[in-house]
Backbone atoms as SQL, in Angstrom:
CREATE TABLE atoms (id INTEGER PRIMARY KEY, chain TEXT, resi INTEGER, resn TEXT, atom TEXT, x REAL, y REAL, z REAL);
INSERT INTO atoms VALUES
  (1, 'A', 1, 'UNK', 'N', 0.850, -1.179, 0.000),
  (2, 'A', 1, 'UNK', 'CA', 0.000, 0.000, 0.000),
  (3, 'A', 1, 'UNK', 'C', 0.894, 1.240, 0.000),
  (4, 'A', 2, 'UNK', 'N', 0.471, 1.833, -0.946),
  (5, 'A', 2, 'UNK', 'CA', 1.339, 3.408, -0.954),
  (6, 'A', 2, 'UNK', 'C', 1.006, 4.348, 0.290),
  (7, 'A', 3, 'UNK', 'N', 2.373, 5.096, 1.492),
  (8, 'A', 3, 'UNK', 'CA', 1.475, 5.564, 2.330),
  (9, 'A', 3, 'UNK', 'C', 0.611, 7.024, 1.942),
  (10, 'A', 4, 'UNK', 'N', 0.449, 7.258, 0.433),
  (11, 'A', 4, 'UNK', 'CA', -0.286, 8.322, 0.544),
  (12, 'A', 4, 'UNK', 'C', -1.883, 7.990, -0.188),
  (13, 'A', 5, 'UNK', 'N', -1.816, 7.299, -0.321),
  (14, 'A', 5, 'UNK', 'CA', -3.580, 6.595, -0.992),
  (15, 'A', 5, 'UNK', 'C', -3.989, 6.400, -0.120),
  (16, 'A', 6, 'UNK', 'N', -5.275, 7.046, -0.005),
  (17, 'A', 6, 'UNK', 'CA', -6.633, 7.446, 1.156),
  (18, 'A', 6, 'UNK', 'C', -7.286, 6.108, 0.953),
  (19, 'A', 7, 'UNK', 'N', -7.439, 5.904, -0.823),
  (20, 'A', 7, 'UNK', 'CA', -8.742, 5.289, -0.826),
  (21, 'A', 7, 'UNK', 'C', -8.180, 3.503, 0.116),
  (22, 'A', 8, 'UNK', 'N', -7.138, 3.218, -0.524),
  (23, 'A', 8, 'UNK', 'CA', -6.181, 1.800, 0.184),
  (24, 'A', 8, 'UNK', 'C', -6.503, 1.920, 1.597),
  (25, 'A', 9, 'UNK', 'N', -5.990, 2.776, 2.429),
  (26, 'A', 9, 'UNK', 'CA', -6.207, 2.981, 3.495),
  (27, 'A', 9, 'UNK', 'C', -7.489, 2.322, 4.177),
  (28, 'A', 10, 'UNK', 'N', -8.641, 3.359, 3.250),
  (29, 'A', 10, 'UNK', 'CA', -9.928, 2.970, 3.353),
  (30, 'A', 10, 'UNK', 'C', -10.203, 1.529, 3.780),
  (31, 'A', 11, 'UNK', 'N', -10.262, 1.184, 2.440),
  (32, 'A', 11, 'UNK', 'CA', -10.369, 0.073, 2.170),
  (33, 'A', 11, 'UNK', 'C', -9.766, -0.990, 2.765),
  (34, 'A', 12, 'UNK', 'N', -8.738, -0.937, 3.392),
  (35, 'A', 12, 'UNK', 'CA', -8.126, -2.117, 4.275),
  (36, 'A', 12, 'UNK', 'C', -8.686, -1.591, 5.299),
  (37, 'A', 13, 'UNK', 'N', -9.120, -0.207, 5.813),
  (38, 'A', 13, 'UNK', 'CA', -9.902, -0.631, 7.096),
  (39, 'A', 13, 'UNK', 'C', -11.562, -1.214, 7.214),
  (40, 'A', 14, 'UNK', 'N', -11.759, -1.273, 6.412),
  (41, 'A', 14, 'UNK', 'CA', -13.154, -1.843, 5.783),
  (42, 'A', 14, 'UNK', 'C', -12.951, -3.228, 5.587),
  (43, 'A', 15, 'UNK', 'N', -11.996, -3.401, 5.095),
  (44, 'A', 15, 'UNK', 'CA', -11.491, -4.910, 5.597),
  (45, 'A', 15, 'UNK', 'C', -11.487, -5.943, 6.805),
  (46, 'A', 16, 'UNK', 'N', -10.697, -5.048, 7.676),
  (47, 'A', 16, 'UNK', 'CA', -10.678, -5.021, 9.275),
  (48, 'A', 16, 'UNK', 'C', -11.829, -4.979, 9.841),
  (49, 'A', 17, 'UNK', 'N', -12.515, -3.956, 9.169),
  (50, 'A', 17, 'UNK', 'CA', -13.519, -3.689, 10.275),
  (51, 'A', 17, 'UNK', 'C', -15.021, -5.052, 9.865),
  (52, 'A', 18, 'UNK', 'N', -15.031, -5.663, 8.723),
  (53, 'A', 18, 'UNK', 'CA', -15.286, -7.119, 8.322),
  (54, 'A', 18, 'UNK', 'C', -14.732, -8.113, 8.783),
  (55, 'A', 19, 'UNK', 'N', -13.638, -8.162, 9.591),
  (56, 'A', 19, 'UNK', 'CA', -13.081, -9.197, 9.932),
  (57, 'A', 19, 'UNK', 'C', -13.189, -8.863, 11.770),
  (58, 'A', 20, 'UNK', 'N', -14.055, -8.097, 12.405),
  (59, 'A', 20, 'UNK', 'CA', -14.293, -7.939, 13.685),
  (60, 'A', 20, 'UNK', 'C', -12.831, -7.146, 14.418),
  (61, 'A', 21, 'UNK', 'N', -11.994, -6.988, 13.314),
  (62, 'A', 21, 'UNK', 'CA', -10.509, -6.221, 13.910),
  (63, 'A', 21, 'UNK', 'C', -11.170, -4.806, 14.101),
  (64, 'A', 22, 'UNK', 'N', -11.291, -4.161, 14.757),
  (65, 'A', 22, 'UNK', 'CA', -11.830, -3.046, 14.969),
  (66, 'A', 22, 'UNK', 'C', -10.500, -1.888, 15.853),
  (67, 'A', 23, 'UNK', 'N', -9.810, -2.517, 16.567),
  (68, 'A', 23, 'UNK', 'CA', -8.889, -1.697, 17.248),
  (69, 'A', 23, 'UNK', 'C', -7.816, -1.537, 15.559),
  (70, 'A', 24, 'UNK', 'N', -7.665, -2.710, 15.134),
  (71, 'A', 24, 'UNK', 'CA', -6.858, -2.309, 13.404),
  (72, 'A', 24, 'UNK', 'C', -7.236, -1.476, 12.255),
  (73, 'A', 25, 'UNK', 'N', -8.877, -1.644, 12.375),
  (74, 'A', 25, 'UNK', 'CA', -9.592, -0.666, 10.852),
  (75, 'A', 25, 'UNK', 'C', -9.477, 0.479, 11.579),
  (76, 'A', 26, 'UNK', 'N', -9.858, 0.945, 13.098),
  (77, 'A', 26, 'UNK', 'CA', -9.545, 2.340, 13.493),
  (78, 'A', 26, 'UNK', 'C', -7.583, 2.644, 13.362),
  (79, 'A', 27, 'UNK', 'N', -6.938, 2.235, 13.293),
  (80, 'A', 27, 'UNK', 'CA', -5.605, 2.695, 13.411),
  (81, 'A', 27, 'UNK', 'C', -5.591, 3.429, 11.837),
  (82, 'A', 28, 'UNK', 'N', -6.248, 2.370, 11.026),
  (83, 'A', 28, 'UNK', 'CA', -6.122, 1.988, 9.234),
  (84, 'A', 28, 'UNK', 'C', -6.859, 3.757, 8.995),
  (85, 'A', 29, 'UNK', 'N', -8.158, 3.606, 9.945),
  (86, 'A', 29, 'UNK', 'CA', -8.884, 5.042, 9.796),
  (87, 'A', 29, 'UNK', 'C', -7.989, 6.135, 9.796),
  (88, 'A', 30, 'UNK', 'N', -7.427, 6.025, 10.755),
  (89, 'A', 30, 'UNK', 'CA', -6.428, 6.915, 11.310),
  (90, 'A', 30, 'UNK', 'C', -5.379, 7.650, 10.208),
  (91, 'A', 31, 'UNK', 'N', -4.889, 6.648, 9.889),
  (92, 'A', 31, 'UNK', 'CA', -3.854, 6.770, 8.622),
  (93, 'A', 31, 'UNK', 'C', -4.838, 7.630, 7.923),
  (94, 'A', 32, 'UNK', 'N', -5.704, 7.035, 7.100),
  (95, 'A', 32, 'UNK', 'CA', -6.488, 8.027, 5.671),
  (96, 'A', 32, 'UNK', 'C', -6.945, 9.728, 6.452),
  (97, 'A', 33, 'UNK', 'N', -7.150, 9.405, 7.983),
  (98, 'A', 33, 'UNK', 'CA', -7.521, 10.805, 8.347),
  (99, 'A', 33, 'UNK', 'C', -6.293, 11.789, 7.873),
  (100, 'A', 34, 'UNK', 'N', -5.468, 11.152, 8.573),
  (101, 'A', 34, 'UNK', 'CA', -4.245, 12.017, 8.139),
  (102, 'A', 34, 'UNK', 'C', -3.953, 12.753, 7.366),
  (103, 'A', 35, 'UNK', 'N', -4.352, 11.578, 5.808),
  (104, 'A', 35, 'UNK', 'CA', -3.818, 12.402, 5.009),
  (105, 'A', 35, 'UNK', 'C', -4.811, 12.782, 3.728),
  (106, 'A', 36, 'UNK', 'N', -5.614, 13.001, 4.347),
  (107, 'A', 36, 'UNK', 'CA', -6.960, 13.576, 3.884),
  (108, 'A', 36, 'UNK', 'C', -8.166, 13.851, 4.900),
  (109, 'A', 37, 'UNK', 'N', -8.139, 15.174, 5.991),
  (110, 'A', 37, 'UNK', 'CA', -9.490, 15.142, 6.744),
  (111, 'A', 37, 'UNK', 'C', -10.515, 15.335, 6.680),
  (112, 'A', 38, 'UNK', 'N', -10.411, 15.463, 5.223),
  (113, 'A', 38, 'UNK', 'CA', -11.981, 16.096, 4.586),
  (114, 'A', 38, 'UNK', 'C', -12.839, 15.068, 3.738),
  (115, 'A', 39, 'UNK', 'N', -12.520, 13.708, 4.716),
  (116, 'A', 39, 'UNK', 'CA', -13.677, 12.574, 3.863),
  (117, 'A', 39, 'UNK', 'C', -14.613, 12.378, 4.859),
  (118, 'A', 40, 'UNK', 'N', -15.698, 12.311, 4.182),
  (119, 'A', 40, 'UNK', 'CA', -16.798, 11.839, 5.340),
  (120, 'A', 40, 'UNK', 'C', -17.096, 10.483, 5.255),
  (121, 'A', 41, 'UNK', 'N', -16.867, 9.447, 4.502),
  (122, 'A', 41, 'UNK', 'CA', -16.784, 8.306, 4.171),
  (123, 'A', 41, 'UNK', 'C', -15.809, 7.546, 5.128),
  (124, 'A', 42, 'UNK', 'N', -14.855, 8.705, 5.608),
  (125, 'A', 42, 'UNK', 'CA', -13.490, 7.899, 6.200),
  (126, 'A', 42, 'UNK', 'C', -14.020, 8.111, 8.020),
  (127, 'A', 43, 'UNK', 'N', -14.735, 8.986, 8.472),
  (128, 'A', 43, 'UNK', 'CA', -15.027, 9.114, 9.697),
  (129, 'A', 43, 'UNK', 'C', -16.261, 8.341, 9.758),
  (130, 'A', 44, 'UNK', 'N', -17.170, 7.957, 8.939),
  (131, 'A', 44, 'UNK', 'CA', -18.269, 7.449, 9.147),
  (132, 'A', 44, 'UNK', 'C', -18.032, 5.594, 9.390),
  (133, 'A', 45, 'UNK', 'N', -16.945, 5.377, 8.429),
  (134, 'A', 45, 'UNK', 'CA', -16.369, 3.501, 8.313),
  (135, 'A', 45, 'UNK', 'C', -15.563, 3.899, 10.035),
  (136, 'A', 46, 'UNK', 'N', -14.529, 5.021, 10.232),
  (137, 'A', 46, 'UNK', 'CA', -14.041, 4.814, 11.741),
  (138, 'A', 46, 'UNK', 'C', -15.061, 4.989, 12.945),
  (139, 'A', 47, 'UNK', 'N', -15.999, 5.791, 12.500),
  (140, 'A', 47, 'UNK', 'CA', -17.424, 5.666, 13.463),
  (141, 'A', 47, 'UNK', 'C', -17.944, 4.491, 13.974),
  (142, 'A', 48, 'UNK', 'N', -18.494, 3.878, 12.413),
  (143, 'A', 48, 'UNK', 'CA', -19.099, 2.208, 12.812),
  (144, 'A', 48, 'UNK', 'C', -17.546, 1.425, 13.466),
  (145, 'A', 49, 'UNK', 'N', -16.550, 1.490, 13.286),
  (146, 'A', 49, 'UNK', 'CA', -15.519, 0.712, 14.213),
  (147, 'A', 49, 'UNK', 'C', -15.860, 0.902, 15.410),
  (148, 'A', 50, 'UNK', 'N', -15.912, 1.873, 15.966),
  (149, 'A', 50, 'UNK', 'CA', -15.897, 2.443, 17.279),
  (150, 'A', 50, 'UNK', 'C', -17.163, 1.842, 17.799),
  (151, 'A', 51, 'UNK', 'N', -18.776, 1.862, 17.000),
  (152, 'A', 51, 'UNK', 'CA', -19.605, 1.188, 17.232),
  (153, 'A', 51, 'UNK', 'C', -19.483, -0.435, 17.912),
  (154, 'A', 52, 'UNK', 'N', -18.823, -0.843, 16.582),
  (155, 'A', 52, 'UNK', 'CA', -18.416, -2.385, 17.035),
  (156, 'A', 52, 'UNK', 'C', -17.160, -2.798, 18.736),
  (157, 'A', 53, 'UNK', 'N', -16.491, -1.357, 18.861),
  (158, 'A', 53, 'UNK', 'CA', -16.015, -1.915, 20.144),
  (159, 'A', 53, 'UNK', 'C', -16.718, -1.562, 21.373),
  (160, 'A', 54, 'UNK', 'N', -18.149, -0.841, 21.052),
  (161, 'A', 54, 'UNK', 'CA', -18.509, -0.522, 22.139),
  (162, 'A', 54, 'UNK', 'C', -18.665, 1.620, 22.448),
  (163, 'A', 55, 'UNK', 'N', -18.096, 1.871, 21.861),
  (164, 'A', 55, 'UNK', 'CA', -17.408, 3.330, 22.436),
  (165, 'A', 55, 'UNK', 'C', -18.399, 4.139, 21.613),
  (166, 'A', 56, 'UNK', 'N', -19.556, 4.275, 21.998),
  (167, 'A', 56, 'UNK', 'CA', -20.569, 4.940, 21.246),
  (168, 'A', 56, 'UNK', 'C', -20.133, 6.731, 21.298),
  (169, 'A', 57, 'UNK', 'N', -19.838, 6.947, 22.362),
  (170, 'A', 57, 'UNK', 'CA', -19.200, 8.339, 22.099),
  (171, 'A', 57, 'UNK', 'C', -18.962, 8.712, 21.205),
  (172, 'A', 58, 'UNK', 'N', -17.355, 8.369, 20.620),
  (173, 'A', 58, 'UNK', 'CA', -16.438, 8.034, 19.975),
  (174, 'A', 58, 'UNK', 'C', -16.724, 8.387, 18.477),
  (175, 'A', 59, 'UNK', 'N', -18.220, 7.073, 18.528),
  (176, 'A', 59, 'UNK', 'CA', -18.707, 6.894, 16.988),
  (177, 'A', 59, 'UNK', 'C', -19.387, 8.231, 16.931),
  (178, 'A', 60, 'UNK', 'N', -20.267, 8.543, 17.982),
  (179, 'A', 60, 'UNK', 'CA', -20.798, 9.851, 17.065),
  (180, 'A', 60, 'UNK', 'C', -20.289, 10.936, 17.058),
  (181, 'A', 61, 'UNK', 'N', -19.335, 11.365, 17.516),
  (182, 'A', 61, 'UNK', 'CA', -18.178, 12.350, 17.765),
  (183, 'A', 61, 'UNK', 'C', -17.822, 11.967, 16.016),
  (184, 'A', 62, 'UNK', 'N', -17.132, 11.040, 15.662),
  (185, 'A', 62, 'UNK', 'CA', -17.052, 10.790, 14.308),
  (186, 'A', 62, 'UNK', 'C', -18.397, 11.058, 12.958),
  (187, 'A', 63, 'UNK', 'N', -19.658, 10.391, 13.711),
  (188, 'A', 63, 'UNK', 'CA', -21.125, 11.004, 12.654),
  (189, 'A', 63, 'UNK', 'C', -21.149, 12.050, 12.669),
  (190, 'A', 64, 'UNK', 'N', -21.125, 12.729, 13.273),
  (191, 'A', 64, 'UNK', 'CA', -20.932, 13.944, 13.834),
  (192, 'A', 64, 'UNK', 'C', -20.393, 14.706, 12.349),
  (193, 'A', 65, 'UNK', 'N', -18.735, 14.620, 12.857),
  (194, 'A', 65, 'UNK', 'CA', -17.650, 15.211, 11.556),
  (195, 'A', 65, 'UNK', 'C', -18.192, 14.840, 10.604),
  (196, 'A', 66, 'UNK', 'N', -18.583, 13.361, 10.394),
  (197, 'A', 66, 'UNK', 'CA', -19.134, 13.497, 8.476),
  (198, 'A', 66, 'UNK', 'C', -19.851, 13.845, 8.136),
  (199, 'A', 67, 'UNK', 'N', -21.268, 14.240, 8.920),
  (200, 'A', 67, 'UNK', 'CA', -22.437, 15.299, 8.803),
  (201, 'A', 67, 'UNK', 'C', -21.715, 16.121, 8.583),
  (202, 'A', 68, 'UNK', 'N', -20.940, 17.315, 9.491),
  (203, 'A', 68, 'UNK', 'CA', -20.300, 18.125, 9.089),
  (204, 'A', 68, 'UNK', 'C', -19.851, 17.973, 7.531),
  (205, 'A', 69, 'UNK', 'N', -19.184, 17.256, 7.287),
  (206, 'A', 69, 'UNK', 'CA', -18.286, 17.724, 5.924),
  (207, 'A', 69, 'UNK', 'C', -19.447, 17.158, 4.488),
  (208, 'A', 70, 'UNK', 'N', -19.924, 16.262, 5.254),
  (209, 'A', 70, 'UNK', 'CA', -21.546, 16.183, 3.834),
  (210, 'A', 70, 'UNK', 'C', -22.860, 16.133, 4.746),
  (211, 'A', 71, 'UNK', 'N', -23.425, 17.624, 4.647),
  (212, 'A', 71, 'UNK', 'CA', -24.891, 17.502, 5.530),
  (213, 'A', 71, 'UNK', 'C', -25.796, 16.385, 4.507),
  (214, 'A', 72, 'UNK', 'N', -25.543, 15.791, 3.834),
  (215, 'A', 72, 'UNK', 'CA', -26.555, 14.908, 3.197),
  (216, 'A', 72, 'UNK', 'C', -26.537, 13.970, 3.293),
  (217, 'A', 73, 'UNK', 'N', -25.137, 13.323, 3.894),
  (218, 'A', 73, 'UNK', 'CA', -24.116, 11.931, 4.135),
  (219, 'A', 73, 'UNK', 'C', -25.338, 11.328, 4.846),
  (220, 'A', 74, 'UNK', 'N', -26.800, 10.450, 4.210),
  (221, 'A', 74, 'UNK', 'CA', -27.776, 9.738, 4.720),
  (222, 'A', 74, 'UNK', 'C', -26.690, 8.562, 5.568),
  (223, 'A', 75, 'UNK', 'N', -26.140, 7.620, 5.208),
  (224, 'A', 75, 'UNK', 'CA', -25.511, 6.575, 6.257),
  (225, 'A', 75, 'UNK', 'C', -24.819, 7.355, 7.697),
  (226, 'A', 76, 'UNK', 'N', -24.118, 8.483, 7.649),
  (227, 'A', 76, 'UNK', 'CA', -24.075, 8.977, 8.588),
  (228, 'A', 76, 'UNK', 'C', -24.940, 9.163, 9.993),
  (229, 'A', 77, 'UNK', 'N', -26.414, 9.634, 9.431),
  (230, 'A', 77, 'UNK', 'CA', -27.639, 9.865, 10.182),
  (231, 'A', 77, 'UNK', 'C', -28.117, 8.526, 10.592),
  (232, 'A', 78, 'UNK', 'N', -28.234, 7.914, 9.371),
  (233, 'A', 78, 'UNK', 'CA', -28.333, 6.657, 10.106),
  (234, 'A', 78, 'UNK', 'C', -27.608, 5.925, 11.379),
  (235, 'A', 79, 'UNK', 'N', -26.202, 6.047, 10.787),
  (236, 'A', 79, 'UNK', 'CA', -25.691, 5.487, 12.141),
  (237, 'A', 79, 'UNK', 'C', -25.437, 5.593, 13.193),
  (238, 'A', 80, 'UNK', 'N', -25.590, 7.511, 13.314),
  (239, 'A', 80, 'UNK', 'CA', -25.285, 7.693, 14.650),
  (240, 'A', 80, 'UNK', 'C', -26.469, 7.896, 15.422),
  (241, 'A', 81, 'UNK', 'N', -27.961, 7.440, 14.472),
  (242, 'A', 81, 'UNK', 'CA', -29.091, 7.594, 14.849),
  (243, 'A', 81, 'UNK', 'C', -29.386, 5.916, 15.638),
  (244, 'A', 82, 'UNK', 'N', -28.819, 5.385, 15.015),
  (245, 'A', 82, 'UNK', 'CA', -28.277, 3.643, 16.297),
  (246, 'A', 82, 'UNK', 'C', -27.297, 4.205, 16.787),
  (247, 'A', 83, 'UNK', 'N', -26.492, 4.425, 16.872),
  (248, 'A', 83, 'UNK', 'CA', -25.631, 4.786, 18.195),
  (249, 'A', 83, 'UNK', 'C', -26.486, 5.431, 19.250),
  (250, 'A', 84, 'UNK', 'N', -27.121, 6.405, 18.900),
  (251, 'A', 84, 'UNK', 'CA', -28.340, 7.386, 19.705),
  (252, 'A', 84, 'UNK', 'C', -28.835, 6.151, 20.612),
  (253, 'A', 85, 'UNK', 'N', -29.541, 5.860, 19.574),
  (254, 'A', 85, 'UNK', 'CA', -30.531, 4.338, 19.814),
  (255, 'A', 85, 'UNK', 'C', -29.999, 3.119, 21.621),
  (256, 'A', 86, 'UNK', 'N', -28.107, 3.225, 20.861),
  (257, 'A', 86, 'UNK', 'CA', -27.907, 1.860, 21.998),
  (258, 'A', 86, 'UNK', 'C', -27.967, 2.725, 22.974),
  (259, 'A', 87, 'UNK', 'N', -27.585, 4.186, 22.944),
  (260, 'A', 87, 'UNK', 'CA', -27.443, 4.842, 24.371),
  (261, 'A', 87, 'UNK', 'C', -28.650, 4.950, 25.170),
  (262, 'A', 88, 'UNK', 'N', -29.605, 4.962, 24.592),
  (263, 'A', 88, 'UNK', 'CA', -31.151, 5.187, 24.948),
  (264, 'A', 88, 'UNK', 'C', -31.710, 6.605, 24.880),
  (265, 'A', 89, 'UNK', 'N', -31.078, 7.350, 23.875),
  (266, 'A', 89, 'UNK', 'CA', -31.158, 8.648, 23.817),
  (267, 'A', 89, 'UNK', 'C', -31.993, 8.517, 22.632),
  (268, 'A', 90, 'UNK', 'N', -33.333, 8.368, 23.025),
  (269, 'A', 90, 'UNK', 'CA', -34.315, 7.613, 21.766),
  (270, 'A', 90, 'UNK', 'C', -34.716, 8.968, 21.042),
  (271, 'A', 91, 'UNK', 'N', -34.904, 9.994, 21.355),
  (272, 'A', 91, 'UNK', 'CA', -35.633, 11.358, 20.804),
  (273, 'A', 91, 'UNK', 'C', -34.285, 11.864, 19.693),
  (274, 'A', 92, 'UNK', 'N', -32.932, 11.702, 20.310),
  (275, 'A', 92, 'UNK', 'CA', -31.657, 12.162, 19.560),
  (276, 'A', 92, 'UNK', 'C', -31.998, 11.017, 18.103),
  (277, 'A', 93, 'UNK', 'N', -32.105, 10.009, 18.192),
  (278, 'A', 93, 'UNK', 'CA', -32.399, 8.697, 17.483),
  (279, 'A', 93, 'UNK', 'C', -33.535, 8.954, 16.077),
  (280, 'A', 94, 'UNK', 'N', -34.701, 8.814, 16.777),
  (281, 'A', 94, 'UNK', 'CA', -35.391, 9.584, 16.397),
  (282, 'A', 94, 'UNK', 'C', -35.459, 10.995, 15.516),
  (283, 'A', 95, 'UNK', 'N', -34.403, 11.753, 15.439),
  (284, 'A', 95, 'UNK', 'CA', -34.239, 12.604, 15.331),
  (285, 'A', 95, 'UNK', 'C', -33.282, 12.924, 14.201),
  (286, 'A', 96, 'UNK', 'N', -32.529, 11.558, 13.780),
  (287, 'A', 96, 'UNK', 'CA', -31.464, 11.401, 13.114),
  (288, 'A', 96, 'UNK', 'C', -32.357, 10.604, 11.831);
């Protein structure tokens, strides 16, 4: 993998994050943040990681940013509208 290709990056953490490695697709996230912070695709795949270990914060702190950078980013809303959801913050949920 070249270390300046976002999309590789991506994509092997999408990998990871299919294979239940979740502490690895967030590192993998990490990398593409770096060197590109303006994807919302790339905070929304490190979001759902964060989902899968538990750290709902985390994830929507991440839905969050990719709303930010695409207010239209529908999977975004979605997901941090289940994240909402596991917290029991049903109206935030709802709302998403």
């Amino acid at each position: 993998m070249k270390p300046t290709d976002v999309d590789e990056y991506n994509n092997q953490g999408v990998e990871y994050y299919q294979k239940g490695e979740y502490d690895k697709a967030i590192e993998t996230y990490d990398q593409a943040i770096r060197l590109n912070p303006d994807l919302a695709v790339t905070y929304n795949n490190r979001g759902a990681a964060y989902v899968g270990k538990g750290d709902l914060d985390k994830a929507i702190a991440d839905f969050d940013r990719a709303i930010q950078l695409n207010p239209e980013y529908a999977k975004a809303y979605l997901k941090r509208g289940a994240a909402y959801f596991d917290k029991n913050d049903y109206s935030r949920a709802i709302d998403d």
